[in-house]
C-alpha positions as a printed NumPy array, in Angstrom:
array([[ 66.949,  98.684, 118.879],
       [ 64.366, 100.858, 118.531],
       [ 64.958, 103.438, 115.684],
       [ 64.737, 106.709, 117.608],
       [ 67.316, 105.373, 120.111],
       [ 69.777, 104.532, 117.065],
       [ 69.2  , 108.205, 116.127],
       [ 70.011, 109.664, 118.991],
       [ 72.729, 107.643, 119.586],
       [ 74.338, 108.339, 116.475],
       [ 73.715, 111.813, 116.64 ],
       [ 75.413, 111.838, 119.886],
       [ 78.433, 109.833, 118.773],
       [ 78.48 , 112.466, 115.864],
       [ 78.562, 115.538, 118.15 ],
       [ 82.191, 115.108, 119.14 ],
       [ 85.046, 116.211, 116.333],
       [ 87.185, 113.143, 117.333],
       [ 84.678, 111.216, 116.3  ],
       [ 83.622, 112.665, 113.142],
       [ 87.277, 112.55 , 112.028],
       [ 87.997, 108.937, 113.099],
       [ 84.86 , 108.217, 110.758],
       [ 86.251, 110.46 , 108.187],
       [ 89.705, 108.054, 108.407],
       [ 87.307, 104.995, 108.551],
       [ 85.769, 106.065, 105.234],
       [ 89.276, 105.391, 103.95 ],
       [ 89.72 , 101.85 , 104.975],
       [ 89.76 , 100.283, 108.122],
       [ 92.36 , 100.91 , 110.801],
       [ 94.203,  99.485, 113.756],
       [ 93.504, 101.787, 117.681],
       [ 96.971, 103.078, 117.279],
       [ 96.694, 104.258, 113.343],
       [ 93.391, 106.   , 114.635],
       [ 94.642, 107.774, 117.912],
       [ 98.139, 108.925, 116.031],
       [ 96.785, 112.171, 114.361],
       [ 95.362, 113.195, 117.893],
       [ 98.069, 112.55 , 120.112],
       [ 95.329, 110.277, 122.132],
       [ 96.317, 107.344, 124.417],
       [ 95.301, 104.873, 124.205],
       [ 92.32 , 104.347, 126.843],
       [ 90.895, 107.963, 125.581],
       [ 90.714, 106.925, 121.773],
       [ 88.957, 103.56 , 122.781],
       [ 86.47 , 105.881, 124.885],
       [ 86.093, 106.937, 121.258],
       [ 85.638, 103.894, 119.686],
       [ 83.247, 102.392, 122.076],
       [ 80.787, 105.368, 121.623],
       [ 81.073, 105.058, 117.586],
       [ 80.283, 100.889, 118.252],
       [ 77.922, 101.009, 120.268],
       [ 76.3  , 104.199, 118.144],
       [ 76.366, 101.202, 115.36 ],
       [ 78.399, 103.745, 113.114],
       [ 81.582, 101.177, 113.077],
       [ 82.722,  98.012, 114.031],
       [ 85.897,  95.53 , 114.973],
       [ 87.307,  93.623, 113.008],
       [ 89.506,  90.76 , 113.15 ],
       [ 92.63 ,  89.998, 111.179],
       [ 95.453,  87.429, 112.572],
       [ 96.132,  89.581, 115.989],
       [ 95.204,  92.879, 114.983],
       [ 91.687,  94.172, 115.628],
       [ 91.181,  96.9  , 113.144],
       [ 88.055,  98.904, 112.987],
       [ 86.003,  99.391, 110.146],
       [ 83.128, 101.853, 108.784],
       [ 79.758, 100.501, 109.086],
       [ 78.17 , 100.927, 105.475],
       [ 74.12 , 101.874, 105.69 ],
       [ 72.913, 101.263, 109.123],
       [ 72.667, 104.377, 111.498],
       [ 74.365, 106.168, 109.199],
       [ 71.633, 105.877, 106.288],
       [ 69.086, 106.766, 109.174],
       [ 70.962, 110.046, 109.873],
       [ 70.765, 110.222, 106.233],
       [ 66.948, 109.833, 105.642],
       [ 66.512, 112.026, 108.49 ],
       [ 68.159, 114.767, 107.435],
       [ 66.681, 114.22 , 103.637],
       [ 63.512, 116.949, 104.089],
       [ 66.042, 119.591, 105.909],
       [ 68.181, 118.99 , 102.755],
       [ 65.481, 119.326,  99.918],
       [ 64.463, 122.216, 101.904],
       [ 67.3  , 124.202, 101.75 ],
       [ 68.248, 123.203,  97.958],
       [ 64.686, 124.714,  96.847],
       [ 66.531, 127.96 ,  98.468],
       [ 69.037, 127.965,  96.613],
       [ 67.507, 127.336,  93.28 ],
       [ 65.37 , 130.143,  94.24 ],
       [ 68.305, 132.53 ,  95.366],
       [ 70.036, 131.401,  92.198],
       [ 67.142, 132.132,  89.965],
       [ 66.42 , 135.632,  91.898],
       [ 70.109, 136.284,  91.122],
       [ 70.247, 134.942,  87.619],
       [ 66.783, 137.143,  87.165],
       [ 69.04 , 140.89 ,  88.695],
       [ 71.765, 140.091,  86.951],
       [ 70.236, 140.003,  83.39 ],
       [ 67.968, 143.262,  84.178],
       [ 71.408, 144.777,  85.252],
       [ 72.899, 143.787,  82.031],
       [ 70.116, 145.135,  79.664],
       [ 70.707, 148.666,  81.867],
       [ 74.138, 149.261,  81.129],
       [ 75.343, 150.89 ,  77.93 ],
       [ 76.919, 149.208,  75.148],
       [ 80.45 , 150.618,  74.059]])
């Protein structure tokens, strides 16, 4: 799949706040449809819409185990590309607040040296 595609795909999968919290439960362990859709009050058919977005995003995947079909986190993969992606927007705004924490660092010290001792 081409790798703008699996971008946009995760970020679309990512856009919903069902989502993001299933893969917030996922990063737990995996899980079983009906341990997923109980903190949302889903049925079942709505919480596989869910699922199927978050598979076919590449972001999780099914597992098997005897009859149950739990589903399970997807480690690096789209993920890691919504990572590296967002890697320059994050360097970006840590140099601002190094510099915000310097400029404060700097007014707070002048501020010090202006107040009189006791």
């Amino acid at each position: 799949m081409d790798a703008q595609l699996q971008l946009n795909l995760a970020f679309a999968a990512l856009a919903d706040p069902t989502r993001r919290a299933i893969l917030a439960r996922l990063a737990e362990g995996s899980a079983t449809v009906t341990e997923l859709a109980r903190p949302f009050g889903l049925r079942q058919p709505t919480i596989s819409k869910h699922l199927r977005v978050l598979e076919e995003a590449g972001l999780i995947r099914q597992g098997r185990d005897a009859q149950r079909r739990p589903r399970q986190l997807v480690v690096g993969g789209p993920l890691k590309e919504v990572d590296t992606w967002l890697g320059p927007f994050r360097e970006q705004w840590e140099a601002r607040f190094n510099n915000l924490d310097s400029y404060l660092m700097k007014i707070n010290t002048k501020t010090n040296r202006r107040k009189p001792q006791p």
